[in-house]
DOVEXMAR-607045 format. One record per residue (C-alpha): x, y, z; residue number from 0. Coordinates in steps of 0.001 Angstrom, whole numbers. Layout:
N
<x: X; y: Y; z: Z; seq: NUM> $
...
% end
This chain:
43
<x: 8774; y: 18368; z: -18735; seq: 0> $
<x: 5931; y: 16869; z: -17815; seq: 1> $
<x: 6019; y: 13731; z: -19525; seq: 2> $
<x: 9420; y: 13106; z: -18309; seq: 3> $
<x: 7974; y: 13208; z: -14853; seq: 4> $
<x: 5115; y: 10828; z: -15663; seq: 5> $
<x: 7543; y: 7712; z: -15526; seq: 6> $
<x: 8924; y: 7904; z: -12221; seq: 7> $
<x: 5877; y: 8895; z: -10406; seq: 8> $
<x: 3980; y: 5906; z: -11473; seq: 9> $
<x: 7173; y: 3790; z: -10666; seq: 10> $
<x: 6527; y: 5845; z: -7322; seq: 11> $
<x: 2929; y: 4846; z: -7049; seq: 12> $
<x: 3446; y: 1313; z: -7617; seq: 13> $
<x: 6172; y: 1066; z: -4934; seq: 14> $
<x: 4078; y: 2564; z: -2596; seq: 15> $
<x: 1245; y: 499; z: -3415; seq: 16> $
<x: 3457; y: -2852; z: -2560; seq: 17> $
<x: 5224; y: -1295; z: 192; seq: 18> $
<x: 1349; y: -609; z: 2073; seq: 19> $
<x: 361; y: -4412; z: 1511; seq: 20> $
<x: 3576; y: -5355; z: 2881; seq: 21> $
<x: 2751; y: -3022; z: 5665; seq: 22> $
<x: -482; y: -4059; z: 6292; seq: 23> $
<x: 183; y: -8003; z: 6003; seq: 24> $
<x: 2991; y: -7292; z: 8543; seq: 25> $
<x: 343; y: -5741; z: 10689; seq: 26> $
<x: -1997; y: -8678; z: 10260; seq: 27> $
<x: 1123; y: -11328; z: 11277; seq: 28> $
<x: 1617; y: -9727; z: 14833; seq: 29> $
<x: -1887; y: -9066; z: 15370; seq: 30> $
<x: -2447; y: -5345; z: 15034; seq: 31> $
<x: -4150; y: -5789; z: 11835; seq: 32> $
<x: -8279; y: -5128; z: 10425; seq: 33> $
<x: -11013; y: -7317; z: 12310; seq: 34> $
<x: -11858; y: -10544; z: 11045; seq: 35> $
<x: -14443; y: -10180; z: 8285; seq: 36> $
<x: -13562; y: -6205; z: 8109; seq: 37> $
<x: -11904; y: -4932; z: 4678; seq: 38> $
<x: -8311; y: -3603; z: 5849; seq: 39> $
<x: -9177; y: -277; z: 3756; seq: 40> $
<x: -12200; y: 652; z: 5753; seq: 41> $
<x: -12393; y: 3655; z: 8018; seq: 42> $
% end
């Protein structure tokens, strides 16, 4: 069962992974994003 499952949750994972950059460049556009100079992915 197991490696049926594998599949779609690294489809999963990599749709997530594109939806958060969208997400964060969205954030960045209106002004709400990181610093300047400050990685987006810091605490």
């Amino acid at each position: 069962m197991l490696p049926n499952a594998l599949t779609p949750l690294v489809v999963q994972g990599t749709l997530g992974i594109g939806g958060a950059v969208l997400d964060v460049a969205a954030l960045s556009f209106i002004g709400l994003g990181a610093e300047v100079g400050t990685p987006s992915g810091a605490p």
